[in-house]
C-alpha positions in Angstrom: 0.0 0.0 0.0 1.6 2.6 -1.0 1.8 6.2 1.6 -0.5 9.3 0.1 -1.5 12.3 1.7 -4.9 11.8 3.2 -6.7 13.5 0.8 -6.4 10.7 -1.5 -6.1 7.7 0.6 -7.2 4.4 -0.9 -11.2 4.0 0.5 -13.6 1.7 -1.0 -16.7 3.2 -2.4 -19.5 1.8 -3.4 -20.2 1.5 -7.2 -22.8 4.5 -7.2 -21.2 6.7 -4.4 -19.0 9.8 -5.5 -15.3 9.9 -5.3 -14.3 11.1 -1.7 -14.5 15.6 -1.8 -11.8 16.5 1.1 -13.1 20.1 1.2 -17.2 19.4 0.5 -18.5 20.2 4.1 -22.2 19.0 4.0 -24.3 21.1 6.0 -24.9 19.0 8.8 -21.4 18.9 9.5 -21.5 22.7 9.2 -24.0 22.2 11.6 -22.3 19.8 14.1 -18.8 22.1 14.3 -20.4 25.2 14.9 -22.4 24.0 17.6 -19.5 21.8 19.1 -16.9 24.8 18.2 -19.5 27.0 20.4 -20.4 24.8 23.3 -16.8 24.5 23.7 -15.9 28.1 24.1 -18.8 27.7 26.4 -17.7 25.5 28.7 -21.1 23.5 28.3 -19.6 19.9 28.8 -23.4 18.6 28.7 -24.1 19.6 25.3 -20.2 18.8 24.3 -20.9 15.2 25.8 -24.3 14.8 23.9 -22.3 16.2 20.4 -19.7 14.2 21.2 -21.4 10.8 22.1 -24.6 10.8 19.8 -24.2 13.4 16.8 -20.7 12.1 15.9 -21.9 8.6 16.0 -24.4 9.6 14.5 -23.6 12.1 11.2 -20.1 9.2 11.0 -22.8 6.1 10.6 -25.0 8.2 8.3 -22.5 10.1 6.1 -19.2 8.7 6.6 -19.1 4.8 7.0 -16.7 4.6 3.8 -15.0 7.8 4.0 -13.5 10.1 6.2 -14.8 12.7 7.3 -14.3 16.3 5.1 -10.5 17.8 6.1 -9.6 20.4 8.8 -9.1 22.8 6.5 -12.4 22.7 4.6 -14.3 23.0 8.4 -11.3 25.8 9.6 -13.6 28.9 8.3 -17.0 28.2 10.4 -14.7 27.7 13.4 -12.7 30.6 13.7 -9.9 28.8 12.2 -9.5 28.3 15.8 -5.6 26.5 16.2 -6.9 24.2 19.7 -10.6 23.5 18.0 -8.6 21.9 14.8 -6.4 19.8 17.0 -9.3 18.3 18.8 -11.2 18.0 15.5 -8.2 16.3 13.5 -8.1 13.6 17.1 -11.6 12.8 16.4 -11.0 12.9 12.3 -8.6 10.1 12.7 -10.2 7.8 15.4 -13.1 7.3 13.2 -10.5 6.8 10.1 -8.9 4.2 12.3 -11.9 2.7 13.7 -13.5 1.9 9.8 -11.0 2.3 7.1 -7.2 1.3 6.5 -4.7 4.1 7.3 -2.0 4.6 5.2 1.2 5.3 6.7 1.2 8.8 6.1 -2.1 8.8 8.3 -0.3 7.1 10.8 2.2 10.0 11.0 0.2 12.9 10.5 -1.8 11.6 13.3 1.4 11.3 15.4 2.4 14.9 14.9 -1.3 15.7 15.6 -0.9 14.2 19.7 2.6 16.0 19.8 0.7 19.2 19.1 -2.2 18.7 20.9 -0.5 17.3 24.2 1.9 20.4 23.7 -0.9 22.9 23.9 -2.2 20.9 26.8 1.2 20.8 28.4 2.5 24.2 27.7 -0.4 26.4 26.5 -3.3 28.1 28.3 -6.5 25.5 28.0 -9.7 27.0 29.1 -11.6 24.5 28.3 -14.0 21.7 29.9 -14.5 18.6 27.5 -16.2 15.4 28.9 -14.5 12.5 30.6 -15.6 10.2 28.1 -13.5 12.2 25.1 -10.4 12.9 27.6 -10.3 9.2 28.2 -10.7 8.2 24.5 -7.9 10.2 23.6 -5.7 8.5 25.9 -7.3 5.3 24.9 -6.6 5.9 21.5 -3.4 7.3 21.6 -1.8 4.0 23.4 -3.8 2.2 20.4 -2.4 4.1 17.7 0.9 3.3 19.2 0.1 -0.1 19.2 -1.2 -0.3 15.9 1.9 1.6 14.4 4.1 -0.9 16.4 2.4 -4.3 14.8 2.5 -2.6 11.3 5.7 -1.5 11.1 6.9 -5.3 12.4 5.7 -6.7 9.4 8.1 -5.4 7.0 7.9 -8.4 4.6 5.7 -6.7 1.7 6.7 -3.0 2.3 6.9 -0.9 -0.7 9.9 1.1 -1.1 7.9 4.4 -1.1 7.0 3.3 2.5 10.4 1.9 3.6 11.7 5.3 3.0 9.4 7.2 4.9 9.4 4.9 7.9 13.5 5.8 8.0 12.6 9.2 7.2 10.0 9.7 9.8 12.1 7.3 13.2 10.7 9.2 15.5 6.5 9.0 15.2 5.1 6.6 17.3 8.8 5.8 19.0 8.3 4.1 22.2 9.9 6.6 24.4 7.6 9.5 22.9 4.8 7.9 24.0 5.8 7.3 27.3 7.1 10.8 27.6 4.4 12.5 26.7 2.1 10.5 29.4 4.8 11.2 31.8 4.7 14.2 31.3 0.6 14.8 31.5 0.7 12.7 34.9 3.3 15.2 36.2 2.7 18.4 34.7 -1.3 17.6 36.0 0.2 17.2 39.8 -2.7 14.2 39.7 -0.8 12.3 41.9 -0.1 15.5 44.5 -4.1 15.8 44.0 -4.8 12.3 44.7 -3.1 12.3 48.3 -4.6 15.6 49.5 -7.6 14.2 48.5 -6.9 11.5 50.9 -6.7 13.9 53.5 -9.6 16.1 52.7 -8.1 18.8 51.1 -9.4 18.0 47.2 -12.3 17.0 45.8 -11.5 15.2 42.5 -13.2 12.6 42.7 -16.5 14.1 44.3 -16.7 16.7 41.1 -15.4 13.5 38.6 -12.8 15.9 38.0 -14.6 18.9 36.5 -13.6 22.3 38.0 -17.3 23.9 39.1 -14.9 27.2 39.7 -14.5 27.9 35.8 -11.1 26.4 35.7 -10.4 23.6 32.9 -10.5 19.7 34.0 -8.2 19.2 30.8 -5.0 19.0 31.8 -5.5 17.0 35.2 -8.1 14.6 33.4 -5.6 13.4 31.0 -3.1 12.9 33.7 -5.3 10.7 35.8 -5.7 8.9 32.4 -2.7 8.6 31.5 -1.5 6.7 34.3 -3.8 4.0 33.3 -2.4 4.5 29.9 1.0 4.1 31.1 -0.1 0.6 32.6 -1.4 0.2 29.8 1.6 0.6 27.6 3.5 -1.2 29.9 2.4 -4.7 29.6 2.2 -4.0 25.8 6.5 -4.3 26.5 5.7 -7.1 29.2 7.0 -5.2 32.2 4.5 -5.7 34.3 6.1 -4.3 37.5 6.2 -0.8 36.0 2.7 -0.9 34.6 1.4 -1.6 38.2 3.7 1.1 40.1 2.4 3.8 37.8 -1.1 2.6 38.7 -0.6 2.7 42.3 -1.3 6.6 42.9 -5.3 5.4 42.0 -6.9 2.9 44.6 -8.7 0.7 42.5 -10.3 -0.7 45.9 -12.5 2.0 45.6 -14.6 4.3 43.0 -12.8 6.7 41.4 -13.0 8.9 38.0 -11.7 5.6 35.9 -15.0 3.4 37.2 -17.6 6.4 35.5 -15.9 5.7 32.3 -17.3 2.2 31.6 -13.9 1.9 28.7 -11.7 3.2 31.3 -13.1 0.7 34.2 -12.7 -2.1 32.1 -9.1 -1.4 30.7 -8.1 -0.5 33.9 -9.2 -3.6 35.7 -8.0 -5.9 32.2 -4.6 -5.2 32.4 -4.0 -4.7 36.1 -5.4 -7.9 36.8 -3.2 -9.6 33.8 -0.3 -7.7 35.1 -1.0 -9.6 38.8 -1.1 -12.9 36.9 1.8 -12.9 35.0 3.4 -11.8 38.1 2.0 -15.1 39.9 -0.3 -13.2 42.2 -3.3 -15.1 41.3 -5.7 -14.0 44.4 -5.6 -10.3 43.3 -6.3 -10.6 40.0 -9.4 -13.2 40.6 -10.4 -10.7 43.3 -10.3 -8.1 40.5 -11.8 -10.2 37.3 -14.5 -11.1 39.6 -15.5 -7.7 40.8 -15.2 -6.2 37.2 -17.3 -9.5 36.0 -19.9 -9.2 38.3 -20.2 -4.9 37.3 -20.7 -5.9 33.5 -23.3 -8.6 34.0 -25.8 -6.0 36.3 -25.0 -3.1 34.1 -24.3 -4.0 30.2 -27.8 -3.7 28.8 -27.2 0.0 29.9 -24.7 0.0 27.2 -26.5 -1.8 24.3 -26.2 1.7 22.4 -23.1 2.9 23.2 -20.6 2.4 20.5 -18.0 1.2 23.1 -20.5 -2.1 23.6 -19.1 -4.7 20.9 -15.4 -3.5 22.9 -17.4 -4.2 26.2 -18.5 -7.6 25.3 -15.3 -8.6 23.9 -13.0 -7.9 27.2 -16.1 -9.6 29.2 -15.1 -12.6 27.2 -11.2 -11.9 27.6 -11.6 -11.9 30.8 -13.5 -14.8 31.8 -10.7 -16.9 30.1 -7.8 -15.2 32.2 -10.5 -16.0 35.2 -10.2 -19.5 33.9 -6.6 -19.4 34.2 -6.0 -17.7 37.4 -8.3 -20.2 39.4 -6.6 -23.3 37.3 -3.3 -22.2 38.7 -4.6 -21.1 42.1 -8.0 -23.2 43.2 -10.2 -20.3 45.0 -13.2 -20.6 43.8 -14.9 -19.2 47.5 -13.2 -15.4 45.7 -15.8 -15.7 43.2 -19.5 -14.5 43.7 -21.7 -17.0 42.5 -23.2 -15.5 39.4 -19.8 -14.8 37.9 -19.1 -18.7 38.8 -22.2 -20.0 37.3 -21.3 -17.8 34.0 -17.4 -19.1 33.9 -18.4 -23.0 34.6 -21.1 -22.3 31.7 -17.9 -20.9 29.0 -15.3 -22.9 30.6 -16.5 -25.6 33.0 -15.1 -28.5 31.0 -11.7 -26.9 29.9 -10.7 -25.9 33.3 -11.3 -29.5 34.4 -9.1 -30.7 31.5 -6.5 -27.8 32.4 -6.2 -29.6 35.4 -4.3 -32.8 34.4 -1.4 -30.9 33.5 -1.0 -33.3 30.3 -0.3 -32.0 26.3 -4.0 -31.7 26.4 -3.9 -29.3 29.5 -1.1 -27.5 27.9 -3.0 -27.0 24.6 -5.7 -25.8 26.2 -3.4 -22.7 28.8 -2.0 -22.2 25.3 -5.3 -21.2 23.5 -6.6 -19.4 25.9 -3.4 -17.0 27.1 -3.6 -16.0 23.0 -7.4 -15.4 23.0 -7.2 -13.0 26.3 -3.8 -11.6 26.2 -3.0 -8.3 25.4 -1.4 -7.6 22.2 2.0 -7.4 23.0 4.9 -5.2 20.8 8.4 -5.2 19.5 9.0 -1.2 19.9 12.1 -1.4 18.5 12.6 0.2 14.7 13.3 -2.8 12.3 15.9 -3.9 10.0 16.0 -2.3 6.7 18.7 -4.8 5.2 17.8 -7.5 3.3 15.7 -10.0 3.1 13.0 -8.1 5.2 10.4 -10.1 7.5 8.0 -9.8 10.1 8.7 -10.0 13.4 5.1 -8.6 14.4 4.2 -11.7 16.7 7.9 -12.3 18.2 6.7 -10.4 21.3 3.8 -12.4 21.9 5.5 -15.4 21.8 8.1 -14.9 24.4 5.3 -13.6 26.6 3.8 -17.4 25.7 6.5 -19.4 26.1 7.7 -17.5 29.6 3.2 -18.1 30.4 3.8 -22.0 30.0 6.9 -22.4 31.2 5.7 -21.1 34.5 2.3 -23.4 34.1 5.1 -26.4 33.7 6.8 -25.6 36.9 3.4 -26.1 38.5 2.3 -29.1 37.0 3.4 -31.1 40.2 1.3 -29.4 43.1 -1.9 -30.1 41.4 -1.1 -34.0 42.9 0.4 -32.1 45.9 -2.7 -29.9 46.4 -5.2 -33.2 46.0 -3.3 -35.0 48.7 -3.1 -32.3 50.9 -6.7 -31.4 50.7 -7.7 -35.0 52.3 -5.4 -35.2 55.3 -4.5 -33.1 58.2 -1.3 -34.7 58.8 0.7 -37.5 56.7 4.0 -38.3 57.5 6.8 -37.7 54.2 6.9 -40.9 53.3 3.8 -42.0 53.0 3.2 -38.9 50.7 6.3 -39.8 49.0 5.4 -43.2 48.4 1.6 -41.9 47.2 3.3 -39.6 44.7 5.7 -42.0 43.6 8.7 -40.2 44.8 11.6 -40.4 47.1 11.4 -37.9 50.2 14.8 -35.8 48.7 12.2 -35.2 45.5 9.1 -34.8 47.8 10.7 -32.5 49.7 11.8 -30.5 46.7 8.4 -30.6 45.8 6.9 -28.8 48.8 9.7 -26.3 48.8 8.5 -25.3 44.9 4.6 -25.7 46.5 5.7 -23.2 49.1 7.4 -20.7 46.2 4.3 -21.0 44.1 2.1 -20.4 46.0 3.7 -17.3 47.8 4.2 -13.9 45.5 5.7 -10.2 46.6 2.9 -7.9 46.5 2.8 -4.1 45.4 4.3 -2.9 49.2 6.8 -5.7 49.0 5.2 -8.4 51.1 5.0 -11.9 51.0 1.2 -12.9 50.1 -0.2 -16.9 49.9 -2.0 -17.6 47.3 -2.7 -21.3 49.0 -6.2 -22.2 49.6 -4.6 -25.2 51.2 -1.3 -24.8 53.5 0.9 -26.9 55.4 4.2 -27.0 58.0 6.5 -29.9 58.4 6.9 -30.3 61.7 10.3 -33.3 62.1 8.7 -36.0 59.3 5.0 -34.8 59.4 3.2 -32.5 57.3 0.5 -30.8 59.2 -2.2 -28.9 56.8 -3.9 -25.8 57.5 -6.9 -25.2 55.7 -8.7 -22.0 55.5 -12.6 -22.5 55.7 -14.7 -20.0 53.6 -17.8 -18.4 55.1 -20.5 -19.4 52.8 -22.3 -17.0 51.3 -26.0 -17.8 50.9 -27.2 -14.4 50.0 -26.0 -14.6 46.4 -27.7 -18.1 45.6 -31.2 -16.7 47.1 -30.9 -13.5 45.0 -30.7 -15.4 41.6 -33.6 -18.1 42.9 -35.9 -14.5 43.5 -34.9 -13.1 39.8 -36.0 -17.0 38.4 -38.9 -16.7 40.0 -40.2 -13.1 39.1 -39.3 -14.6 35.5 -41.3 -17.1 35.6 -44.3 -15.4 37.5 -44.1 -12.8 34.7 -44.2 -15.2 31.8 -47.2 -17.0 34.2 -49.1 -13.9 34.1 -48.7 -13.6 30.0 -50.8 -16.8 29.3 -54.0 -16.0 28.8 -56.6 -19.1 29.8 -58.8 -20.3 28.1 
């Protein structure tokens, strides 16, 4: 494919549509950038939201599924040709070419240079606006995506033209790893969100009270996208596989509670995604199946809420993502009593049978930890520029597959305490060598066993304790292994809940019959 400017790009029409008019601005796009160009200057972050959320969706479906939308220049003269309004309008111009049509790589870099300009005004300039959550969170979103994307195109070099070779060595710098995690470094510190965050603690902010809007005629710009951009950094961060990092530059928000990231259902749900993958590719299983269950539950009560929204088909996909790292987390780490009993009913309905398979630790168990680590993992990149010598190839999935191989080789190490975990879970004390002789082991080996039960079971947490992830423990006290067991409180609250909502169903279909 070769790179063209984006007045020309190469979009599909339809046999009877007219060729693509960059500077023909039908009126009700007139319409849509005056109003939004006014309600910004404003400050009226209803009406933006409403413009934002319905008419854009809206005019985009109707007018622009196979095209882009008309250029900034062509909508610069009923705007003032006002320098911050055509930032934000470019943003939005090139999340809906992403979202329907193939960008060239031209695209890609103009839309680079248009976040360095826009985060510049934001960082350095006066911004006296107030735009919606939703749209300061989107642009995060999107900017970590773009990145992304950029990363996984540029990695398959194997069918580049020469037109595009020489402007991916001309242009180094767009979408270059460090860049990216500059600029939301920067946004997190030049906002002071984290200074905000702890004299919140204390009483002496209300952040989260206002969602972050400034009531006083200030502009929630700046500190918005700083807050966001810490999940962003997270976010970025176990793109690379660093896991560690990603989870420091989350700490600042307490996820225990609800913030500004859980009245953003995108934000909640990419927030909660990758911090609980991040936990279980660190081994601590506990908190992420505390986590995948919480965010779990939230979808099921409140997703028909969202049937309209165009973030739902994005909703039901991590929904699904999810449940299969749930899957995994309580294959490696039994706790079932951490799940609430709808989100259990739900899993053992997707995955009931495969997480019994995963169990056995055979080729089969293995095939099956395989297939679902690639259907819910992130999708990991290479950010490093490629090789322009010859012969060129992809190398577009060489990050996900070390992030594979270290996944299984971990889920090898464990195959042995599943038979551990079994016998421990029937006695209270066995001496060594009756377990050894159970396990058909020596004692040297069964006690090398334990020791790697102990480690695997154990994982550093955020403060740098020691956390069990047991459900099942034990001592050796001389030659005897003594178990502890924890013993869950049952929870029969949950159960007589979903019995009530069956039988209101059923009383209402009752009441549609009509006798004879």
């Amino acid at each position: 494919m070769a790179a063209t400017s984006y007045e020309d790009g190469p979009y599909q029409q339809q046999p009877d549509a007219s060729p693509y008019d960059p500077n023909f601005v039908p009126d009700s796009v007139k319409s849509f950038v005056v109003h939004l160009y006014r309600h910004i200057r404003e400050k009226n972050v209803y009406e933006i939201h409403q413009m934002y959320e319905t008419s854009f969706q809206t005019l985009s479906e109707r007018m622009f599924k196979e095209t882009p939308w008309p250029s900034v220049d062509a909508v610069a003269a009923y705007v003032d040709n006002d320098h911050v309004f055509r930032l934000l309008y470019r943003e939005m111009w090139f999340r809906h070419l992403y979202a329907g049509l193939s960008p060239t790589l031209r695209q890609r870099i103009d839309s680079w240079d248009n976040y360095c300009s826009l985060f510049q005004v934001v960082l350095h300039g006066v911004v006296n606006m107030q735009l919606p959550n939703q749209w300061l969170w989107d642009m995060v979103d999107e900017f970590v995506y773009q990145f992304q994307a950029f990363c996984q195109y540029r990695a398959k070099m194997k069918n580049k033209t020469a037109e595009e070779i020489a402007l991916l060595k001309q242009y180094d710098q767009a979408w270059n790893v460090y860049g990216v995690l500059n600029f939301l470094q920067a946004l997190v510190e030049k906002s002071t969100i984290i200074q905000i965050l702890e004299r919140e603690k204390e009483g002496l902010e209300e952040f989260t009270a206002t969602d972050g809007y400034d009531y006083s005629g200030g502009s929630n710009v700046l500190k918005v996208l700083g807050y966001f951009s810490m999940i962003g950094l997270l976010r970025v961060h176990c793109l690379l596989g660093d896991y560690h990092t990603g989870l420091k530059c989350l700490r600042p928000i307490d996820i225990t509670q609800q913030g500004v990231y859980t009245n953003v259902i995108g934000s909640h749900i990419t927030t909660i995604y990758h911090y609980g993958f991040a936990n279980l590719m660190l081994r601590r299983y506990v908190e992420a199946i505390h986590e995948f269950n919480k965010i779990l539950l939230y979808i099921y009560k409140t997703k028909q809420y969202h049937q309209k929204s165009p973030q739902y088909e994005q909703i039901l996909k991590k929904n699904e993502q999810m449940y299969a790292l749930l899957a995994i987390s309580l294959s490696l780490c039994p706790q079932v009593k951490l799940v609430e009993e709808t989100v259990n009913f739900q899993l053992r309905e997707k995955y009931g049978e495969k997480m019994t398979r995963m169990q056995r630790y055979d080729d089969e168990a293995f095939a099956l930890y395989d297939e679902l680590f690639s259907y819910a993992c992130p999708k990991f990149i290479t950010p490093s520029a490629p090789s322009f010598e010859e012969p060129l190839v992809n190398y577009n999935q060489d990050a996900y597959r070390l992030q594979l191989k270290l996944f299984l080789y971990e889920v090898k190490q464990q195959q042995l305490l599943a038979g551990v975990r079994t016998f421990l879970k029937v006695y209270s004390t066995i001496s060594l060598g009756k377990l050894a002789s159970y396990m058909e082991v020596d004692e040297s080996t069964l006690r090398t066993i334990l020791m790697t039960y102990k480690h695997k079971t154990h994982a550093v947490d955020s403060d740098g304790k020691i956390t069990s992830n047991a459900d099942v423990d034990f001592y050796i006290d001389e030659d005897m292994i003594r178990v502890v067991e924890s013993k869950p409180a049952k929870k029969y609250g949950d159960y007589f809940l979903r019995q009530i909502v069956k039988l209101e169903g059923i009383m209402t279909d009752i009441d549609r019959i009509k006798l004879e």
